[in-house]
N, C-alpha and C positions, 0 to 999 in steps of 0.2 A: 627694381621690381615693384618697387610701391603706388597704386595706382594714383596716375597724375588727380585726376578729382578728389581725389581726397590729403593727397599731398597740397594742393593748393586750399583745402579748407583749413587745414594746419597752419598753411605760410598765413592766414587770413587770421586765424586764431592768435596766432605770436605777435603779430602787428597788433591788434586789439590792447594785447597784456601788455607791449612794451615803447607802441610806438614809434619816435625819429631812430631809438636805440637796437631795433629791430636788424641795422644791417653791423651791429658789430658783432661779428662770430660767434667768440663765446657768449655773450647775452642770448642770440639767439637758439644757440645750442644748448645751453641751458634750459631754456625756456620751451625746446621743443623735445627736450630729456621726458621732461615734465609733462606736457599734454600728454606724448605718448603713455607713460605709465601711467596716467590716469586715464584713460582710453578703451586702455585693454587691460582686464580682470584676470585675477589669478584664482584660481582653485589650489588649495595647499596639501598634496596628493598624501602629502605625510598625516594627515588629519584622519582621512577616509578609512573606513573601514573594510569588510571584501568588497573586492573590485573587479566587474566582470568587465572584459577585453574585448570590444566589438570594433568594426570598421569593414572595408573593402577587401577582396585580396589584393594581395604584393603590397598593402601596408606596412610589415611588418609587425605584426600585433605579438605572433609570437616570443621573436624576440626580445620589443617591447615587455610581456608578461616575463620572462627571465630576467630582465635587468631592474626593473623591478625588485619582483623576487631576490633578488643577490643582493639590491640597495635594501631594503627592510631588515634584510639577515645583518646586513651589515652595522644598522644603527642598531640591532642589538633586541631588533623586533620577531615575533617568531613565526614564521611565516609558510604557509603551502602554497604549491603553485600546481591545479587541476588544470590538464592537461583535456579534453574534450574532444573525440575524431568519431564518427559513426561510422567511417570505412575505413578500419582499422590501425594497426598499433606500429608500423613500420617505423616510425620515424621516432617512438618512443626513447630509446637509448640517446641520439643527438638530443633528444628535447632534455632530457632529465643531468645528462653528464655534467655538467659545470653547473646548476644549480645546487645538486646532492650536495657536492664537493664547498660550497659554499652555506652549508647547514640547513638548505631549505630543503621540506621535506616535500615531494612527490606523490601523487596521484592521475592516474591513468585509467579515461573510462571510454568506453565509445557507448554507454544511454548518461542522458540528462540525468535520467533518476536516479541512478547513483553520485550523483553530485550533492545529490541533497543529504545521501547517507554520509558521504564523505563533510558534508560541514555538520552534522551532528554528531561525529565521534569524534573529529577533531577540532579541537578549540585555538589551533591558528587564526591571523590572519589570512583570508582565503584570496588567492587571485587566478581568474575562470581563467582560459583561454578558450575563445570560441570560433571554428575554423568559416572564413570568409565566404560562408552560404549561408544567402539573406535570409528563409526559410527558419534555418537552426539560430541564428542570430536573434530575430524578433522571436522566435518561440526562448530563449532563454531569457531575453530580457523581460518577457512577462510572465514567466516563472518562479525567477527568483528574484525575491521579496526585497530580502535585507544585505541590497550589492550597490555599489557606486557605479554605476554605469559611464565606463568612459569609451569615448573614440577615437580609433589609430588614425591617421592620415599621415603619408607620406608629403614632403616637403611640394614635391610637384605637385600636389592634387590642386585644381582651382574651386572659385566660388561655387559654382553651379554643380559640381559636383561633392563640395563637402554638405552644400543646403540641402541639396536633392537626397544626401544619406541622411543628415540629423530631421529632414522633415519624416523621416518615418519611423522616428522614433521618437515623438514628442510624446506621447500620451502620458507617457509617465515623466520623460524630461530624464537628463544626462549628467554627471559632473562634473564636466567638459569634456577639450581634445588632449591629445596629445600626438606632437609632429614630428616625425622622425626622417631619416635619412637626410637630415641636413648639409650632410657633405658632398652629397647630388646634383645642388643647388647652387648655380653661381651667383646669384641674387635671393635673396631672401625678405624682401621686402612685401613682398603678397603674402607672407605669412599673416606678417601686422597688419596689413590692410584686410585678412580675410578674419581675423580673430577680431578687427574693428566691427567692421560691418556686418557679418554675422551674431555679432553679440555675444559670441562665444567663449566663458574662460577657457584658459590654459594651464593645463597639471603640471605638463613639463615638455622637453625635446628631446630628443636622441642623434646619436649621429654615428655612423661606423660600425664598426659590427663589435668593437670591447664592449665585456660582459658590463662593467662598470660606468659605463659611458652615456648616464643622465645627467643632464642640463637642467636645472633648477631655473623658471622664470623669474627675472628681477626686473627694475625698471633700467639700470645700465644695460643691462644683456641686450633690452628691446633698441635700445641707442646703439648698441655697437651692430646688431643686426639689419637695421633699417639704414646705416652708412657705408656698413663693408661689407656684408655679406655674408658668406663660411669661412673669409679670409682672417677674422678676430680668432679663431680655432687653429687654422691652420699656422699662425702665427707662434700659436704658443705650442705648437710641435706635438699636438693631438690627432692631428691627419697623417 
């Protein structure tokens, strides 16, 4: 899945660093460990402050903002997860059940403006959830002030449609993406080639529907995904 043009600047790059040594395996896997992680940028999601959930629909965001939410409780951080629907609460009960249960506290509103009330009575970390209409989207991100803006994107998504979302929302600039449904995907190599060429960090991945189930970026991880696929996952009996 990695696009051959820029796979061949890499094979170009590795020959540069190592020369005649270039065709023995491990040297060059090594050596292309390396470019890669230096390549593609991390954002260290653990650092951030509130953090408002935007992207597409069928990204996943929701979920996304739940696992989350349950990873922060769980390092021992104390954490809200505002829920945001302007046509109403239906779906409130699934969204809140396994977070509650997980000691993060809940909030449910269908106006923006009580979001704002809700981050001045509570002194959590806050993480928005914003449902996938562009409209409500770019009106929260330029509303709320003091939020890390990141974006959902499912593992399918391509170039032209993750640039065509982050271009409208430059004005203020983003804290990167974050890619989910990894297990979707039989190749995963256009992830790293779009998080190259987009210039865009990475918070983290997701993959499956467990509550628990964030992938932390590493430079190994970006190795095993650019050679196997979801099959380094599916190995270790996560799928």
């Amino acid at each position: 899945g990695f696009y051959p043009r820029l796979a061949l600047s890499l094979i170009s790059e590795i020959y540069i660093e190592i020369g005649e040594f270039s065709h023995e395996t491990s040297k060059a896997s090594f050596f292309l460990k390396d470019i890669v992680g230096r390549k593609i940028k991390i954002n260290d999601i653990n650092e951030f402050g509130h953090i408002l959930i935007l992207g597409p629909p069928g990204a996943g965001k929701t979920l996304t903002a739940k696992k989350l939410a349950v990873m922060f409780s769980a390092l021992g951080k104390p954490v809200s997860l505002i829920s945001y629907s302007p046509t109403g609460n239906k779906n409130k009960n699934e969204i809140w059940e396994t977070p509650e249960k997980r000691g993060v506290k809940f909030f449910y509103t269908d106006s923006i403006e009580k979001i704002y009330s809700f981050m001045e009575k509570d002194e959590r970390k806050k993480i928005i959830d914003i449902p996938g209409i562009l409209d409500l989207q770019k009106n929260a991100f330029k509303r709320l002030k003091d939020v890390s803006r990141i974006l959902v994107f499912s593992a399918g998504s391509r170039d032209e449609k993750i640039k065509n979302y982050i271009d409208l929302f430059t004005d203020r600039g983003t804290g990167g993406v974050i890619f989910t449904k990894l297990d979707e995907e039989e190749t995963l190599g256009h992830i790293l080639s779009s998080l190259i060429l987009l210039e865009q960090k990475i918070c983290c991945f997701t993959m499956g529907t467990d509550i628990s189930d964030i992938i932390m970026p590493e430079k190994e991880m970006f190795y095993k995904i650019l050679l196997e696929g979801n099959r380094w996952k599916t190995e270790e009996g996560r799928l």
